[in-house]
N, C-alpha and C positions, 0 to 999 in steps of 0.2 A: 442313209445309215440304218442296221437293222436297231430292233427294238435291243437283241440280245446285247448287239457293243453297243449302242447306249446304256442300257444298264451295268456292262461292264465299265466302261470310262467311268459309272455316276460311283460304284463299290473304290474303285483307284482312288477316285478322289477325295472320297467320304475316309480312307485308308488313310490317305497321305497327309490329310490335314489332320487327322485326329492322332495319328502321329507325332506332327508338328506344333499341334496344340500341347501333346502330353509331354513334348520335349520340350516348352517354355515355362510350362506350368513348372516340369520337375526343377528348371535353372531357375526360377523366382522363387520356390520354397529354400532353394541352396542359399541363392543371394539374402533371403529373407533373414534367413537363421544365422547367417553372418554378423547380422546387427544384434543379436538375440546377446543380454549383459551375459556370460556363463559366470560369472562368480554371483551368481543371485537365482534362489530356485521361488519364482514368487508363491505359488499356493502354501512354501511353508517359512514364506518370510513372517518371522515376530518383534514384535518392540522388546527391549529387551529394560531399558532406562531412562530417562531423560536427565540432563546437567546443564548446566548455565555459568557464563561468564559475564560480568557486569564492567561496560567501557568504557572509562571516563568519559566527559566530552562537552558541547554545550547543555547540552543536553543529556544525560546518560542515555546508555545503549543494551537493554537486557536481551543478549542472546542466548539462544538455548539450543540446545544437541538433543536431538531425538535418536540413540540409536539401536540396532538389531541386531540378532542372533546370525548376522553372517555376513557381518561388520560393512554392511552399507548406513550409510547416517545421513540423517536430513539436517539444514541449519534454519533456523528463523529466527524472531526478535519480536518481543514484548515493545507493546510500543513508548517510546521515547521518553524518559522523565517517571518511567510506569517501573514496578517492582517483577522480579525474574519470577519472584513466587506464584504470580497471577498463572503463569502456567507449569511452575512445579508443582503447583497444588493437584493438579490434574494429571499428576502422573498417577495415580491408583487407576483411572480409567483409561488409561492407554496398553500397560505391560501386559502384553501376552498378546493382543491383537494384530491381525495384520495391517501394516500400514499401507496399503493399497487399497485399503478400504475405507476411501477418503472420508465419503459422505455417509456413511454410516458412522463412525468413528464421532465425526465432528456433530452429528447430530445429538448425540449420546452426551455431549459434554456443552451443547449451546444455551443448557439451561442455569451454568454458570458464569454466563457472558453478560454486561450489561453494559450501559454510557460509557462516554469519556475511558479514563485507563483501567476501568474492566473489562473493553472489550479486546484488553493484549493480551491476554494466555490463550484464548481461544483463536486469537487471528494467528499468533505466534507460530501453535500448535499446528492451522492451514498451512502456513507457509513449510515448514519442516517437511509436513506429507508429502506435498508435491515434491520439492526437494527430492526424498525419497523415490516417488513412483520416475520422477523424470530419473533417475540415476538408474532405477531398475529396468524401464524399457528405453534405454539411451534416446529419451525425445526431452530438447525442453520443458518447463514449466507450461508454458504459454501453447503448449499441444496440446496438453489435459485438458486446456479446460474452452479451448475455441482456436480460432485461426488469426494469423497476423492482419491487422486493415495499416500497420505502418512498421517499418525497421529503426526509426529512429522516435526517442519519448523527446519530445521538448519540453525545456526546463525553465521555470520562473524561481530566482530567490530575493529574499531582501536584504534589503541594502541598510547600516547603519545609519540613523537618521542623524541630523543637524541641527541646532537651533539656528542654521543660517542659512537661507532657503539655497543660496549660491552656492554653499558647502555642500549642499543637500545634491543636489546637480550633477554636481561635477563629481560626485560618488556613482551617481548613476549613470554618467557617462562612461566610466571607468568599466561597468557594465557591459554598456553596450559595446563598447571597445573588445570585449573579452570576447564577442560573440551572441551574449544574449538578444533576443527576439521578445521576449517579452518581459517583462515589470512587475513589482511588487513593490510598496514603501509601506512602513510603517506611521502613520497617521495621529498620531498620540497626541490629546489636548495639552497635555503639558510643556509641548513643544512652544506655546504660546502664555501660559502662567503666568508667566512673569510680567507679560504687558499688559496696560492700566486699560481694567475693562472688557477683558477677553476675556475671563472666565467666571463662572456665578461661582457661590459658596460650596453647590453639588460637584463643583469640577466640572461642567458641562458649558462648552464654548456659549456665547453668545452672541448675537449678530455680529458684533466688530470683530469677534474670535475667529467665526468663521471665515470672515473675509479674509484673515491671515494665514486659517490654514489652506486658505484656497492658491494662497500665493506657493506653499512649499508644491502643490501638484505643477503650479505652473511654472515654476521654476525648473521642476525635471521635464515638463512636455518641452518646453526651450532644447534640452538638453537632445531628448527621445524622439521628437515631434510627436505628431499624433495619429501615426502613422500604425504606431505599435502601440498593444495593447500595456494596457498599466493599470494594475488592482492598487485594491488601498488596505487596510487593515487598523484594529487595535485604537478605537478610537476611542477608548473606557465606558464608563459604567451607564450607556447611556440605554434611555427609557424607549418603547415605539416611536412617542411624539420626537423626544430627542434625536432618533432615528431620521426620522421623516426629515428634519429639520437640514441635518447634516446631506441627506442624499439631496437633496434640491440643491445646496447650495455646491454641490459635484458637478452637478448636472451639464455647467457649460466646458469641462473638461474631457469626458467622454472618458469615464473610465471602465473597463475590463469589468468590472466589479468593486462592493464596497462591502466588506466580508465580516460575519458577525458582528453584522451593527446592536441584536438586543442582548443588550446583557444583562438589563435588569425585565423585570415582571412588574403589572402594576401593583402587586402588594411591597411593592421593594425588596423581593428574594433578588441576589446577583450572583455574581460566581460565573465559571465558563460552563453552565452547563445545558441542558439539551434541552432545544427551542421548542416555543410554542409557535406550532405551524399557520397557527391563526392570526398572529399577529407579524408574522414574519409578510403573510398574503398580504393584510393590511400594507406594511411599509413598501410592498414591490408596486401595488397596484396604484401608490400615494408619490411614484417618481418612476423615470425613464434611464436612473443610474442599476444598471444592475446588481442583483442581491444575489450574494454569495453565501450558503452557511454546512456545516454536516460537519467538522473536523472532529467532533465529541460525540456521535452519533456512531449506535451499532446494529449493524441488520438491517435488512428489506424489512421485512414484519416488523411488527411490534406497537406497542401504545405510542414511543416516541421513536420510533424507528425511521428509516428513510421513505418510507410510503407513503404517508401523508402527507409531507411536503410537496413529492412527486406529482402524486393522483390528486390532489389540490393545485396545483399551479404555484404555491405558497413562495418557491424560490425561480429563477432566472437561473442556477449554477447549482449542482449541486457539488461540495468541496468534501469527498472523503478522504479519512486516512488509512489505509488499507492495515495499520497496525491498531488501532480502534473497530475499525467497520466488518469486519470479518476475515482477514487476510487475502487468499487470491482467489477463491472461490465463492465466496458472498460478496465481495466487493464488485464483484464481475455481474453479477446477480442485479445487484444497484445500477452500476452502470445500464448495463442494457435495459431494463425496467427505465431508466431513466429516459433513456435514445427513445423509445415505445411512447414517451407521453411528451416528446417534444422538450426532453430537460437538459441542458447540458452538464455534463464532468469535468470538472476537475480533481486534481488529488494534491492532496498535503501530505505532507512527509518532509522528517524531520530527525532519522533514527541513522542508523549506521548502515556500509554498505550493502550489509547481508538483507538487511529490509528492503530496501532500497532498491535492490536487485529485482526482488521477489516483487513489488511492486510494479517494475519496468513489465515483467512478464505478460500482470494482469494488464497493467496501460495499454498495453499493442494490441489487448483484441477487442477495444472499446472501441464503438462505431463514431460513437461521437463524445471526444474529449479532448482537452482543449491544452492542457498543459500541466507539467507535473513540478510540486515545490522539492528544494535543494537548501537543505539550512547549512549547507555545511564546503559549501566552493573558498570559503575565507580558511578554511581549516588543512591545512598542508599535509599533515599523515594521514588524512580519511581513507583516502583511498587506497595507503598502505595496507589497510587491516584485512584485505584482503586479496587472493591472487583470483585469476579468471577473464575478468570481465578487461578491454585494452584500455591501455592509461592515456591521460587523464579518463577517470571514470565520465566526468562535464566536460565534454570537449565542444567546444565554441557552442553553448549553448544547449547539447541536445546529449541524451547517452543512447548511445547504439543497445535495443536489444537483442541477447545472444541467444546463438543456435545449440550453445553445448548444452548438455545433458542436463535436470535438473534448472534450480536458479541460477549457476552458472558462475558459482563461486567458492572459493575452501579458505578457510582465514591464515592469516600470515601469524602463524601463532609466534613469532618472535615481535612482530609487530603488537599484536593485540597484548601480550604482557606488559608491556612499556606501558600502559593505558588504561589496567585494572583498577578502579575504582575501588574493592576489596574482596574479600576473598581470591580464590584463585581462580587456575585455568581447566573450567569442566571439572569441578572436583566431585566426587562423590554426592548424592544426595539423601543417603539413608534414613534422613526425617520422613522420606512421604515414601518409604516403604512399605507402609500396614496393608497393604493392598494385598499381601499372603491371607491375612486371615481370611480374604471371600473370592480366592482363586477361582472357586468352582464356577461364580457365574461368567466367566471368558467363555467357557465350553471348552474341551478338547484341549490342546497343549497349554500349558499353564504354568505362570512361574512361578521359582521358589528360590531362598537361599540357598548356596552349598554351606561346605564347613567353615570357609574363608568368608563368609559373608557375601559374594556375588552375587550376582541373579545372574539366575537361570533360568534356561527355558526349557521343558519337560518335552521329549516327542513323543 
C-alpha cells in the first residue's frame, strides 16, 4: 500500500470519527438540557423569606419554608421539642442570597449555632438548602453532597416500657413482628423503685437494682434472641462511677450499646447536656458494653463538638441528630470523620417527616452507620403530613431512600392543619424583617418592601 492511501484512509478515518464524536457529543448536550429545571434560572435565583409551621405531636415538629423569587422553596425542620424562631431568627442573613450557595451561606450563620436545640435553626436552614439546590438541578439531596453506599436506611425505635419484664417482651416482639431488625428499650431506674432495696436515696440502682434491671434486657433477648442488636437508654442521673457500674452489669447481655450513660459531672452539674469527652473515654475503656452518645452535640469543630470524642477514641458510637448536629451537610462531615478514625454512626431522630426525610438523604452516603431512630411508628397520621416518599414511610423496618428531586417530599397541607400546635400555616413573619436596614451588605440584588408590605427582590 502506498504511503499516499495510507495517509488518505488515516484523513477518512480521523474525518469519520470526529464526526461521530461531534454527533454524540451534540445528542448528550440535547439529552443533557432535557433534565435542565426551565422554571428556575439559578445565577439569579434569591431567597426571598422564610415561614414556619409548628406540628403538634410527641414531640413538636418546627418546620420552616425557605422560599425564592421564582417560587422554588426548600422545607426543613428545627429540631424536635426546639422553637421555629432558632431559625427565623436567621432570616436577616439569608433574604437576598442565592440559595445555591450552600456552604457559603451556612458558614455565615454557623456562629449562631450551639449544643442541644441551638443547633436547630442552623441544621434546619441546611436541610431547606439542599431541598432547594436538589429541586433546582432535578438531583436528590443525597447527590450534593456524596453518593449512595445503600437504598434502604434501617430503622431502630423504642418501645414503651413495662414495670413487668414479660409485658416488657411481648411489646418488643410486637416489634419484631412488624419487621424490625434492630432494638431499642428504654432502661429507666424507676422501673424498679418501688422494690425493697433497689434503689439508693440518689435514685441510682444498686446491686440488687441492678440485677433486676438486668432481667427487663433479658426478658426482650427471650423475646429478640441475641441475634439482633438491642440498645438501651435513659438510665437517669447517673454519675462516671455509676456509669461504669451500670455497663458491667450489661455486659453478659451483649447489648448494641448503652446510650448517654453521664448525665451528671463530678461537681453534680446534670441536665441532658454536652459530654465531657474525658470521662465518657474513661467509662468505654472501664467495660466491653458499648458507649453511645452525640444527640445534644453540634459540629465537627468545636470545644465540645464531635472531634474530640472521635480523635480520642472517647466513644464506641457516635449517636447524631442531624436536626441538632448540623443538618445534611455537617452531619455528613461527622460521619465520615467518624468512618476515618475507626468510629461508628448512628442517628437519632425524633422530628417529623420533612426532617426525617432529609436525614435518610445524609444516612445513605455514610460508609459506615449502623441504624437510624424513628419515634414516631406508634403514631398513625405521621406519615400523612406529608406526600412523596411510598407509604408506609417504616415499612418492615427500613425507609427506602428517594431518587426525586430535592428531599423528596411537599407536605399535605390539609394534613398538617389538623396538627398545628399554633399559630398557623406558613404565615407571614414580619418580626425578623429589619434586615432592609443593612441590604447593601448582600451586594448586588437586594431586598425591600413594596407598597403592600412584600419582599421583594431588586434586579
Amino acid at each position: 500500500m502506498s504511503s499516499s492511501t495510507s495517509s488518505g484512509l488515516s484523513r477518512r478515518k480521523i474525518l469519520t470519527g470526529a464526526a461521530w464524536f461531534g454527533g454524540l457529543l451534540h445528542m448528550s448536550e440535547r439529552q443533557a438540557g432535557s433534565a435542565v429545571n426551565k422554571n428556575s434560572t439559578p445565577s439569579k435565583l434569591r431567597i426571598t423569606d422564610m415561614r414556619s409551621v409548628l406540628v403538634a405531636s410527641n414531640y413538636d415538629y418546627p418546620i420552616i419554608r425557605i422560599d425564592t423569587n421564582q417560587g422554588i422553596y426548600g422545607l426543613g425542620e428545627v429540631r424536635d421539642a426546639g422553637r421555629e424562631g432558632m431559625a427565623l431568627v436567621l432570616k436577616p442573613h439569608l433574604v437576598g442570597k442565592n440559595p445555591l450557595n450552600i456552604e457559603p451561606i451556612l458558614d455565615s450563620i454557623r456562629s449562631f449555632a450551639n449544643q442541644q436545640r441551638m443547633g436547630g435553626g442552623y441544621s434546619g436552614i441546611d436541610m431547606a438548602l439542599h431541598d432547594i439546590a436538589g429541586k433546582v438541578y432535578d438531583v436528590p439531596a443525597w447527590r450534593l453532597v456524596g453518593s449512595k453506599y445503600r437504598d434502604r436506611i434501617r430503622i431502630y425505635c423504642d418501645t414503651t416500657e413495662s414495670k413487668d419484664p414479660k409485658v416488657y417482651g411481648e411489646r418488643m416482639r410486637k416489634r419484631k413482628e412488624a419487621g424490625f431488625t434492630f432494638f431499642k428499650m428504654d432502661l429507666l431506674t424507676s422501673l424498679v423503685s418501688d422494690r425493697p432495696g433497689a434503689v439508693n436515696e440518689g435514685g441510682i440502682a444498686t446491686p440488687k437494682g441492678l440485677q433486676y434491671l438486668c432481667e427487663y434486657i433479658a426478658a426482650v433477648r427471650d423475646v429478640i434472641g441475641y441475634e439482633h442488636p438491642l440498645a438501651a437508654d435513659h438510665f437517669g442521673p447517673l454519675t462516671l462511677k455509676d456509669s461504669i457500674r451500670y455497663a458491667r452489669a450489661f455486659e453478659p447481655y451483649n447489648l448494641a450499646w448503652a446510650e448517654d450513660m453521664i448525665q451528671v459531672d463530678h461537681l453534680g452539674a446534670g441536665g441532658d447536656a454536652p459530654k465531657n469527652w474525658r470521662a465518657y473515654k474513661e467509662l468505654k475503656e472501664s467495660t466491653v458494653t458499648p458507649i453511645c452518645t452525640g444527640e445534644s452535640l453540634f459540629g465537627l469543630e468545636g470545644g465540645e463538638g464531635f472531634k474530640e470524642f472521635i480523635e480520642n477514641r472517647a466513644v464506641d458510637i457516635i449517636h447524631c441528630d442531624p436536626e441538632t448536629s448540623g443538618g445534611i451537610r455537617e452531619t455528613k462531615r461527622i460521619g465520615d470523620f467518624a468512618a476515618m478514625n475507626g468510629v461508628q454512626t448512628a442517628i437519632h431522630f425524633a422530628g417529623s417527616p420533612v426532617g426525617c426525610m432529609a436525614s435518610v438523604h445524609m444516612a445513605a452516603t455514610l460508609k459506615n452507620m449502623l441504624a437510624m431512630e424513628n419515634h414516631a411508628v406508634d403514631i398513625p397520621w405521621w406519615g400523612d403530613l406529608v406526600r412523596g416518599p411510598s407509604k408506609p414511610i417504616v415499612d418492615r423496618g427500613y425507609i427506602t431512600v428517594p431518587d426525586t428531586a430535592g428531599i423528596g417530599v411537599e407536605l399535605n397541607e390539609a394534613a398538617v392543619k389538623e396538627h398545628i400546635r399554633k399559630g398557623g400555616y406558613f404565615e407571614p413573619t414580619p418580626q425578623y424583617d429589619d434586615f432592609i436596614l443593612d441590604h447593601f451588605r448582600t451586594g448586588g440584588p437586594y431586598p425591600h418592601l413594596d407598597e403592600n408590605g412584600k419582599i421583594v427582590i431588586s434586579q
